[in-house]
Every structure is written in C-alpha cells, then in structure tokens.
C-alpha positions as CSV (number, residue, x, y, z in Angstrom):
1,X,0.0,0.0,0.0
2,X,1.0,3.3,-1.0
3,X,1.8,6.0,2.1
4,X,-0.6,9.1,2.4
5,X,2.7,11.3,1.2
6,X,3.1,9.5,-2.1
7,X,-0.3,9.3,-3.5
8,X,-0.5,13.3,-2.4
9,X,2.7,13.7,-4.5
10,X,0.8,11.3,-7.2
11,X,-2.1,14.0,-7.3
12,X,0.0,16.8,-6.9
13,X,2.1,16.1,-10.0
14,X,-1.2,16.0,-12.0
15,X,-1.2,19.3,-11.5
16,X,2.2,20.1,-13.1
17,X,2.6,18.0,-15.2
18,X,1.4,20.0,-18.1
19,X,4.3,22.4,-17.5
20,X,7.1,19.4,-16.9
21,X,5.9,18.6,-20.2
22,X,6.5,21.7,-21.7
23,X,9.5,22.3,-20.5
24,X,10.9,18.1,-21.1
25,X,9.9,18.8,-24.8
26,X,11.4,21.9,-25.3
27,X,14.6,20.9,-24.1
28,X,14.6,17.6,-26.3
29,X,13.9,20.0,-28.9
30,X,16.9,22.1,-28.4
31,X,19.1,18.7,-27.8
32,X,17.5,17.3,-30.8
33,X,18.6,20.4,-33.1
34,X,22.0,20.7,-32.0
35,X,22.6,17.0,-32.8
36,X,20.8,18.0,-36.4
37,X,23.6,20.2,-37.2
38,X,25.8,17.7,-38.3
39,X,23.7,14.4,-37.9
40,X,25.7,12.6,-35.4
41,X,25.8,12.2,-32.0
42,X,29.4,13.1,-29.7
43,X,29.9,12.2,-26.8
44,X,28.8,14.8,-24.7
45,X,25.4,14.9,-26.8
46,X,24.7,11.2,-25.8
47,X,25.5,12.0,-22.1
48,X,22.6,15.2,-22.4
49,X,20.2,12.7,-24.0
50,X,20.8,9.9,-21.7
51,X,20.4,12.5,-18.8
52,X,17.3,13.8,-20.4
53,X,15.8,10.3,-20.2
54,X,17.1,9.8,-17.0
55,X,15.2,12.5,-15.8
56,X,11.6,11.4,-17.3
57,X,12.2,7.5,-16.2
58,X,9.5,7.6,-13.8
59,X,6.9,9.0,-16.2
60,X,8.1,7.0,-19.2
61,X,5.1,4.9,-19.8
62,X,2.8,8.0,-20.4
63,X,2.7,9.7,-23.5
64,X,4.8,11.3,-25.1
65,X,7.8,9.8,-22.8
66,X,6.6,6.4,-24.0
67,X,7.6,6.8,-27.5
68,X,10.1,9.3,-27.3
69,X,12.1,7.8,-25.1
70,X,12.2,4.5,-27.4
71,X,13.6,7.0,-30.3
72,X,15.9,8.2,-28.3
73,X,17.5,4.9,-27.0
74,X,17.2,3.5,-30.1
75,X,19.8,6.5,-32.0
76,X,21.7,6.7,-28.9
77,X,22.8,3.1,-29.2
78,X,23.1,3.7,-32.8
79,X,25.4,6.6,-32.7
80,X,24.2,8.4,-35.3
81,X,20.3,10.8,-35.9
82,X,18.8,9.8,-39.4
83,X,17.1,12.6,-40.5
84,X,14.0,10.7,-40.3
85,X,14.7,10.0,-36.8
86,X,15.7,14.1,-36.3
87,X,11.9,14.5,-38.1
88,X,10.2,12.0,-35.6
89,X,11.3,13.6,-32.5
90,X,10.4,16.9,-33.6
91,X,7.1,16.0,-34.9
92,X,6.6,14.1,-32.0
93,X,8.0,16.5,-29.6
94,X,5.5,19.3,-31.5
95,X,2.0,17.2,-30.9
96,X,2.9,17.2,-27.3
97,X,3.4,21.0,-26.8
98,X,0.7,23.6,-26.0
99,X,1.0,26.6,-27.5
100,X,2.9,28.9,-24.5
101,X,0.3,27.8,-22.1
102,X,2.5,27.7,-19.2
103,X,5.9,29.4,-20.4
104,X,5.7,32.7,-22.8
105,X,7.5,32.5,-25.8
106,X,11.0,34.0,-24.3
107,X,11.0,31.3,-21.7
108,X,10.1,28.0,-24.1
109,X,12.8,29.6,-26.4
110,X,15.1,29.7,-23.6
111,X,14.7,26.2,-22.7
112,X,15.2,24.9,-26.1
113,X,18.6,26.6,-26.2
C-alpha cells in the first residue's frame, strides 16, 4: 500500500505536469537540433540525452515519454540521428506542446537553447 505522502505527490504532479511537459519537450527540442547540425551524435550529446531520459524514467510509460524515449534509445545506441529519426522527434515532440500555455515565448525559447 502506497503512504498518504506518495499518492498526495501522485495527485500533486497532475497538476504540473502540463508544464514538466512543456519544459521536457522543449529541451529535447533544443538537444535534438544541435545534434541536427551535423547528424551525429558526440559524446557529450549522448551523455545530455541519456540524462534527459534519466530524468523522465518515472513517467516514461505516459505519453509522449513512451515513445520518445524509445527514439531516443534506439539513435543513442546507434550513434548516429537519421534525418527521419531528427523529423520524428520533432514532430513528436511538437504534438505534445501547448501553445505557450504555461511558459511565454521567451521562456520556451530559452529552454530549447
């Protein structure tokens, strides 16, 4: 049985998890177009992405961490962003946003970067 603590943090995160969202995917999206730039992954870009996923691990089975965390594993392991791969993220990443619902424009841009 879960402590009275835990399932208020459960409920609790409901509430923010809109803007953990937000913020997750912006900052994939920033990771994701530096990598873009030349296509493959160095070493310090698979230590950002791993640390990205590490970070989202106990949400992973919702959506959108569900499947992008499988893209990201998946061109992690392979060293190297496909463009289609670079196209899925970002598409994917896009579906999931709101537009500036909980961060004005400034702020998402500065989590992208």
């Amino acid at each position: 049985m879960q402590s009275d603590s835990s399932l208020d943090a459960m409920a609790y995160f409901e509430y923010f998890f809109k803007s953990t969202l937000d913020k997750a995917v912006h900052t994939l999206e920033g990771i994701i177009k530096g990598i873009a730039i030349d296509g493959k992954i160095n070493e310090s870009e698979i230590e950002e992405l791993n640390a990205w996923c590490n970070d989202y691990v106990g949400i992973k089975s919702r959506s959108p961490f569900n499947e992008l965390i499988p893209l990201i594993k998946k061109a992690v392991i392979a060293g190297i962003f496909t463009k289609a791969e670079i196209a899925d993220i970002c598409w994917s990443a896009k579906n999931f946003t709101t537009p500036n619902l909980y961060f004005d424009i400034l702020s998402a841009d500065i989590q992208r970067l």
